[in-house]
N, C-alpha and C positions, 0 to 999 in steps of 0.2 A: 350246669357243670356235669362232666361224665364220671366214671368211675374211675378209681385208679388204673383199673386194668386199660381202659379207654385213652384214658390221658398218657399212657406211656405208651401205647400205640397212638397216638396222634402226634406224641414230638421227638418219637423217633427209636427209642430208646427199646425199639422190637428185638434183639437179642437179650437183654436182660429178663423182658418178659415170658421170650420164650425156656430162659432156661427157667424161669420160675412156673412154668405150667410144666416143663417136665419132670421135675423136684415133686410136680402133685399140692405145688401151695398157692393154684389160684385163690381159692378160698382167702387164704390169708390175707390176701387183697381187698377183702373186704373189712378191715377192721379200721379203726383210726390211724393212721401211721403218715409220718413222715417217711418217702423215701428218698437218700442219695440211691440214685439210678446212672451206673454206666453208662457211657453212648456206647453205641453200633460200634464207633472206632474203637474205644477203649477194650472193647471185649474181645473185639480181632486181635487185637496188640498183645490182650492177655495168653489168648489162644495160641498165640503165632510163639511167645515168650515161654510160656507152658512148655512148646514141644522143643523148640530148641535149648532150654535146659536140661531136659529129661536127655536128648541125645548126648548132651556133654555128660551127665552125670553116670550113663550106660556108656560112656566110653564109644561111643558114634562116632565125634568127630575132636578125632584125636590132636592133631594142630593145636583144633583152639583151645582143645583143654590143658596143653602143655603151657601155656600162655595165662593161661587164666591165672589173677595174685588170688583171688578170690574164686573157690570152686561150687557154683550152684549146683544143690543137693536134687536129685529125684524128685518130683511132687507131685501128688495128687490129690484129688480136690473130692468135697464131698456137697454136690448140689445145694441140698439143703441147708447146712451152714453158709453155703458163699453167698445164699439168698440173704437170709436173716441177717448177714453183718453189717447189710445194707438198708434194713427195715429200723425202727427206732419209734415207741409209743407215743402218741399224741402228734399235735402238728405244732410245727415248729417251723414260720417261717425266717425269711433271712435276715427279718429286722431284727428276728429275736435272737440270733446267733451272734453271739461273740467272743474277741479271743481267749483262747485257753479253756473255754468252757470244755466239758465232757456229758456228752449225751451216752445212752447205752442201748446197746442193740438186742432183737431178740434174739443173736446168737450165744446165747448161754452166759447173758449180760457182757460181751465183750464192748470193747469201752469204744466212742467217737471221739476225738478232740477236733475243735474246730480253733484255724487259728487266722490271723488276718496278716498282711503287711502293706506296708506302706510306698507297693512299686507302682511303676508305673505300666498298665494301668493298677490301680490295687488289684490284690488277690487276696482269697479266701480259700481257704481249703477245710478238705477232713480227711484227717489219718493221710497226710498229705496231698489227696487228692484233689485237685483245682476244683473249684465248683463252674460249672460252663455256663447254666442257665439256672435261674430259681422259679421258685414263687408258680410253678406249675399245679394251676388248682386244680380238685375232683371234692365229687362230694362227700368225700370221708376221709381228707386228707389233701399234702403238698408232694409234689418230686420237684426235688434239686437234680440235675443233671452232675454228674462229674467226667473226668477223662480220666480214670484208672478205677481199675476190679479192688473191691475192699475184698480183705478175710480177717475172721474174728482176731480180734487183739485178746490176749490173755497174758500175755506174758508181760512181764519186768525188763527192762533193758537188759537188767543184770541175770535176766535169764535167759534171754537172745544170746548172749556172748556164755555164758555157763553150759546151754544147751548145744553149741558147735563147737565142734574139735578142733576148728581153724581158728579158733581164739584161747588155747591154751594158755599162751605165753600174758596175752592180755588180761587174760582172764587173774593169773599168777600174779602178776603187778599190782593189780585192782588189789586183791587181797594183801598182799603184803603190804601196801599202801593205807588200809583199815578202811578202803571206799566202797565196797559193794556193797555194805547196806544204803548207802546213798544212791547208789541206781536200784534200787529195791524199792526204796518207800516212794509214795505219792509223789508226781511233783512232776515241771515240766524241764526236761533236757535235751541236749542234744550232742551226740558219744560221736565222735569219730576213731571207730575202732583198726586197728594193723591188724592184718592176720600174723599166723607165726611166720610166714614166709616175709612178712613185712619185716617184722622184726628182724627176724637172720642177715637181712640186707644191712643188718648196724653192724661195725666191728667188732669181734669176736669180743675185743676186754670188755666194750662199750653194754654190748648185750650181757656180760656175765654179772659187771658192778650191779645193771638195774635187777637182776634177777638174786642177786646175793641183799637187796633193799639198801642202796646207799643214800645217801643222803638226799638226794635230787629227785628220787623214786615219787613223793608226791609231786612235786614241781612237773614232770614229764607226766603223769595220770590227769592232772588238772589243766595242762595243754590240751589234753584231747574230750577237753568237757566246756558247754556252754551250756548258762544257767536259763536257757528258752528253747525255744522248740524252733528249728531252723531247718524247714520241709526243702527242696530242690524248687521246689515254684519259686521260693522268696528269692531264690540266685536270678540276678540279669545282669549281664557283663560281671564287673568286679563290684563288693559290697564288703566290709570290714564289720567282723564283731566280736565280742568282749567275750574271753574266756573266764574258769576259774580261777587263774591266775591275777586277773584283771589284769589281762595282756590283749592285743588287738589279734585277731588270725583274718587274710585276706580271703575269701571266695571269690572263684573266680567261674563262668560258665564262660565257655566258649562260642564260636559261632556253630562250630560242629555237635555242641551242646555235650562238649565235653565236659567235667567238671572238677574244680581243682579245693584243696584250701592249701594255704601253702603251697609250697610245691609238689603234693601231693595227690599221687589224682584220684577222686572219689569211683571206685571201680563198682559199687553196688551203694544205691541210696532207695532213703526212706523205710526201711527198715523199722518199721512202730511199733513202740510198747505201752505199752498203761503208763509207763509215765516219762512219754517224751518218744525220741526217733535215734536211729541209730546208721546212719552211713561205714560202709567199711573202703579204706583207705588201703594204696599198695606202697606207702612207707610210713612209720612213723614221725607222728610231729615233736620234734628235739628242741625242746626252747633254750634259748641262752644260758637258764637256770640248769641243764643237765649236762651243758659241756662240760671236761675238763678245763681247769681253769689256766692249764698250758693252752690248749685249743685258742680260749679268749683270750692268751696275750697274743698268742701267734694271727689271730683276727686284728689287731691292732698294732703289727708289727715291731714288738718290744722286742729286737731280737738281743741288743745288748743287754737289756736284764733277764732275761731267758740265757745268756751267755755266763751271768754271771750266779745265775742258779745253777747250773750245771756246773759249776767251775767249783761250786760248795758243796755238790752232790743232793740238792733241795731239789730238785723237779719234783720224783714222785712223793717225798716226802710234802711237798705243797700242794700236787693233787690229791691225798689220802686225806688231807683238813676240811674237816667241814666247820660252817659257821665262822668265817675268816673272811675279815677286810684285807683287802690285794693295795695300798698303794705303791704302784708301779711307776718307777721312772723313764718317762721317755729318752729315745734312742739321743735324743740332743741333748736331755738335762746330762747322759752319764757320758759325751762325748765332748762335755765341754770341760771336764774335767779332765786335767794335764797327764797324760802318758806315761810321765816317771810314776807320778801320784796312782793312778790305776793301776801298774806292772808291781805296785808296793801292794794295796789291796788286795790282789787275786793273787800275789804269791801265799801271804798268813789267810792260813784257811778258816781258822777260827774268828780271824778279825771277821774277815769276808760275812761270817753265818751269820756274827754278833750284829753286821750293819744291814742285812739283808733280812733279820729276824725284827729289825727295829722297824722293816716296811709293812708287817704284817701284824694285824691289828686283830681280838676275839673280843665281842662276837662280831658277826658282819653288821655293817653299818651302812644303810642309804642316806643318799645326800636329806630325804625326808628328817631322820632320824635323831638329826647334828640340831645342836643350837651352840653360838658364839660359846670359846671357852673351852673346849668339851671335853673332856681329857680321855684319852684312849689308851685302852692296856695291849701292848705292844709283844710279840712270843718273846722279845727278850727282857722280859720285864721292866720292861722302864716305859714313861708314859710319854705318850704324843699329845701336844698340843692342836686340836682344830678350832679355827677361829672364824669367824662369819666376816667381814668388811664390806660397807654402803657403798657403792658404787657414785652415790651421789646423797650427800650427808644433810642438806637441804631434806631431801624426801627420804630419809630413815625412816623418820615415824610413823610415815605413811605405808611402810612397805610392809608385807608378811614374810616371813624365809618360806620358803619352799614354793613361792612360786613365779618371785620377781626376779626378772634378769639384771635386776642392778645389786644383786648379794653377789660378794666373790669367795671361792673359800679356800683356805688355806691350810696343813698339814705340814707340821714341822717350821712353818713360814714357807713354805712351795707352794706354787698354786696350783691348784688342782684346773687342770685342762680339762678332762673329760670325765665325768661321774656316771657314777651308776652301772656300767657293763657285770651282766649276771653271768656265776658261772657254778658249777655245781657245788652246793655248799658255800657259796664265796659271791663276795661284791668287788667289783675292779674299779680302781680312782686311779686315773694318772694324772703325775705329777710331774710337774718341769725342773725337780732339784731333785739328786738324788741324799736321801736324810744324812743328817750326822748326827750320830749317837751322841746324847747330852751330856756336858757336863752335869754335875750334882747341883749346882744352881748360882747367880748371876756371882754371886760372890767368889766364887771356887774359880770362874770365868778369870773374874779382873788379879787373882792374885797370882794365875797363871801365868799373865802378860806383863813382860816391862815394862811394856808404855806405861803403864797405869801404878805404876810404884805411888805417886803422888797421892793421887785419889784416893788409893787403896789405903795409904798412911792416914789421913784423914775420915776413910771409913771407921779403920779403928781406933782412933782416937778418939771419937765420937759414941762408940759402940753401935754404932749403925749396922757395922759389920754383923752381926748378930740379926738384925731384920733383915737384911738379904740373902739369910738361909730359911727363913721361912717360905709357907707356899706359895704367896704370890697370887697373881703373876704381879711381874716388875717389868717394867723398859727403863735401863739404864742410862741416860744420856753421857756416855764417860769421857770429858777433857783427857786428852794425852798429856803425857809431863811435857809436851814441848808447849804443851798451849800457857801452863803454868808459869812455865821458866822463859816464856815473854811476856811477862807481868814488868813493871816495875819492879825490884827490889823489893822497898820499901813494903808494898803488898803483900808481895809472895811472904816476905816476913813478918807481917801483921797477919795473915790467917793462919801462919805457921803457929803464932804466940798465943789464938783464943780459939778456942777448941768450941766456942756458943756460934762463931763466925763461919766454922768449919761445916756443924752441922746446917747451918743457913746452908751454904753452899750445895751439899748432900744432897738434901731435901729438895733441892730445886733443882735436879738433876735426873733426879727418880720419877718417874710417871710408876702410878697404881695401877697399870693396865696393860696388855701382852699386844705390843704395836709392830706387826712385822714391817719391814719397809714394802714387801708386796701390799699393804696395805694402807699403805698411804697415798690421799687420793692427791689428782693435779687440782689444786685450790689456790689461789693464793687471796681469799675474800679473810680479811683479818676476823670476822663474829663465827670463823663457821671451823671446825674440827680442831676445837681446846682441847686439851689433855690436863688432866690435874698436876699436880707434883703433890709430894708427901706433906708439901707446907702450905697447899691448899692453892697457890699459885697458877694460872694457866700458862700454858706451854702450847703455842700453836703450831702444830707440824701439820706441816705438807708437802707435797712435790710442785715444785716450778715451770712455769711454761717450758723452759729448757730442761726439765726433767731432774733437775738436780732436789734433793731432801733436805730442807731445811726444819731447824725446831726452834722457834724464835728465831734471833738472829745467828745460830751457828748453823754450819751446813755439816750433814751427816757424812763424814766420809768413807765410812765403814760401818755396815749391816755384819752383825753376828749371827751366826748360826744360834739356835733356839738352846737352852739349859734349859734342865728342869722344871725352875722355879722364873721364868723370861727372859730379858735380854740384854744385853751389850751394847749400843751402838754409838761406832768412833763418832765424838763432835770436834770439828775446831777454833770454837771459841768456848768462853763462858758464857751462859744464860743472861743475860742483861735486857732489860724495857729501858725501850724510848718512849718517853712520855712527855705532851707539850708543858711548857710551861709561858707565862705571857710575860712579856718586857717592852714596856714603852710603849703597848698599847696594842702592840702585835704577835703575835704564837712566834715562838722560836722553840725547836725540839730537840732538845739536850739530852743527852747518854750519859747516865749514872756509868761510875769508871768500872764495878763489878757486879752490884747487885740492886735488884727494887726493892730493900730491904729499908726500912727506917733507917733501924740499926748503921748499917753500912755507909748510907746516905748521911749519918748523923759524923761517923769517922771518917770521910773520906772527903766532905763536903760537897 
């Protein structure tokens, strides 16, 4: 084996060596050392890069500096450190290297990071420089080859972006944010920083909210951060990777070896600091979490409830909210509602705020967040029901929420169509009904309505009435008085006369549990989706192959909008079980005349 000086004249690497014999540090060549050693090419590239930044920075070549998002400073170099950045004690070959490690150089201990990935073919680099060739023996050492000129690392990410005046604004964010001591300390990242000319490219209000620290401020600082080291070698075509957000950002390289993330183009990369890389970008990356939350309905063309914000004078009062659930009605849930009925609404402006205050929910809330039940505090103080429903009730108890497509979820009894759109300060759910403000609870419901004179008479004469103002939830099964007043007589008269019958009746009318009809699945398998009643009874509801809702044998003719404490919904029959019974040796299935009660069964025979 030859010497190091030898072996880097035998594999090529004759301009690295010869700036290291003008520097005066042949000698140092003689010690133990690992070197990364530039090639020939690399040091052209650097040489050729050297002088055409210096002319843009002297103002030479004026075009392209009007052009430039990003303006390369003056630079000049000092032999002796550009040698040393690239020396490193002991030998250290490439088996021993791996990711994230940090070697350190004899330039005034500035740092190496070596990282790997997983392209094709794989790559390794240091301080992002490819490694080209390894394992280059001499007898007092190794040279790894590279294709890019190191210089000492010293700095902090957060001192790359502190130390240039072309990152004021970023810089400003960062802090307001309370994140530059995280690009400070130890650790491995990678910052895609906007100059300020980036920034200005945002709208005027857009730039002044982030600079005043609105809500979104950390949301937009941690778009532009990934918790690894992400050099320009590891881009080939497109590659996706995980921010601090834990949001995906796309990279893309080009054939022209342009390079993008987002739709933004990387205008200067690999940028190294002691802890981590730094690319600079000529637009800001705006996550969904920093728009205004107009912006995201207008991404989702809500224009009639944008129509009827504005109609209440809520727009900027809805973008100034931070930490707010948006559920928003789409353009068909509020278009399905009748004309006279809407020209009523948007005339009382106060109605208007009261039903429009009821879609906005604090704090925000992801569909993560919900479990069946959930009761949400609403800006007009009264609470929204969110309810979970199995898709397929066979495998409920196989499912988890939050990541099976067979959970449906519901708000107010609407379904929610599309979940989760982020917007500053804010989560957006849309909803295919536009809400109605609650009644005080199912009871306040039925005494509202004439149908229900009947029921309601037997509510309280039972004192039931009194249990259906508590919290619930309830699903009321409510007979109309017409279903009543086609009884027999004699009937109608005999549950008029005992008030212990009454309550029978009640009680098996009332489900313990908030059943929106959006939740009720197509079954019609008799063992599968009971429902209790208050008298411990099953009540099997479902939807019909022809889609009709049946609960037992009455069919729902009428879905209520949600109260407080649950729900309404029209039946037109009474609750009554067929149950076989045997005669002469064979099943014949006989229908009790009102109820599966003893009792009943005992008077009515």
């Amino acid at each position: 084996m030859r010497s190091l000086p030898d072996t880097l004249q035998d594999i090529g690497a004759t301009d690295f060596l010869s700036l290291a014999k003008s520097a005066g540090m042949e000698k140092m060549l003689s010690h133990n050392l690992t070197i990364f050693a530039p090639t020939n090419e690399a040091m052209q590239e650097f040489t050729a890069d050297l002088e055409a930044d210096n002319e843009l920075a002297n103002g030479l070549d004026g075009e392209r500096a009007q052009n430039e998002v990003y303006r390369r400073r003056q630079r000049s170099i000092n032999k002796h450190d550009m040698v040393l950045a690239h020396l490193t004690q002991g030998i250290h070959y490439a088996s021993n290297l791996h990711d994230e490690q940090v070697l350190y150089t004899l330039a005034n201990n500035s740092s190496l990071r070596i990282n790997t990935y997983s392209t094709l073919p794989p790559a390794a680099t240091v301080n992002c420089a490819r490694l080209v060739t390894i394992n280059q023996h001499s007898v007092n050492g190794v040279v790894h080859t590279i294709d890019k000129v190191l210089k000492p690392i010293t700095k902090s990410l957060a001192d790359l972006i502190s130390s240039d005046s072309q990152f004021s604004i970023f810089k400003q964010l960062i802090g307001n944010a309370d994140m530059l001591n995280k690009l400070r300390e130890p650790g491995q990242l990678t910052v895609f920083a906007p100059t300020d000319a980036a920034f200005r490219s945002l709208p005027e209000t857009v730039l002044d909210a982030l600079i005043e620290g609105n809500a979104c401020l950390e949301s937009v600082i941690k778009n532009h951060i990934l918790p690894n080291v992400i050099c320009s070698a590891a881009v080939q075509g497109k590659a996706r990777t995980v921010n601090l957000l834990d949001t995906y950002l796309m990279l893309e390289k080009t054939d022209e070896e342009k390079m993008f993330v987002e739709e933004s183009e990387i205008v200067a990369r690999d940028m190294v600091g002691t802890n981590g890389v730094m690319h600079v970008i000529d637009a800001p990356l705006m996550p969904e979490e920093a728009k205004p939350v107009k912006e995201v309905l207008d991404s989702h063309n809500l224009t009639r409830f944008l129509d009827m914000l504005e109609a209440a004078g809520m727009t900027e009062e809805l973008n100034g909210l931070s930490d707010v659930t948006v559920f928003a009605p789409s353009n068909e849930a509020i278009e399905s509602i009748p004309e006279d009925v809407m020209a009523k609404i948007l005339e009382d402006t106060e109605k208007l705020r009261n039903i429009l205050s009821y879609h906005l929910v604090t704090p925000s809330l992801k569909a993560s967040d919900i479990n069946n039940d959930h009761i949400a505090t609403t800006r007009s103080d009264l609470p929204l029901r969110i309810n979970l429903y199995s898709r397929t009730p066979l495998l409920a108890a196989l499912m988890r929420h939050g990541g099976s497509q067979g959970i449906r979820m519901t708000a107010g009894c609407s379904p929610v169509s599309t979940l989760d759109s982020r917007a500053c300060g804010a989560v957006v759910h849309i909803v295919e009904k536009l809400f109605v403000v609650p009644k005080e609870s199912v009871m306040h419901h039925l005494e509202s309505k004439e149908d229900f004179s009947i029921f309601t008479e037997f509510l309280k004469n039972t004192g039931l009435n009194n249990t259906l103002t508590e919290e619930g939830p309830f699903t009321v099964l409510a007979p109309s008085d017409h279903v009543f007043r086609a009884l027999p007589k004699f009937e109608l008269d005999h549950i008029r006369d005992n008030p212990e019958v009454q309550e029978l009746l009640i009680k098996q009318h009332v489900l313990k549990e908030h059943i929106c009809c959006t939740g009720i699945n197509p079954n019609t398998w008799l063992f599968m989706d009971h429902k209790r009643a208050l008298d411990g009874s099953a009540v099997h509801v479902r939807r019909t192959n022809t889609g009709r809702l049946m609960a037992g044998p009455a069919r729902i003719t009428h879905c209520s909008a949600p109260t407080q404490n649950g729900l309404v919904h029209t039946v037109n029959d009474l609750l009554v079980n067929i149950r076989p019974r045997r005669k002469f040796g064979a099943e014949e299935r006989v229908q009790r005349p009102i109820f599966s009660t003893p009792g009943l069964q005992f008077i009515f025979g």
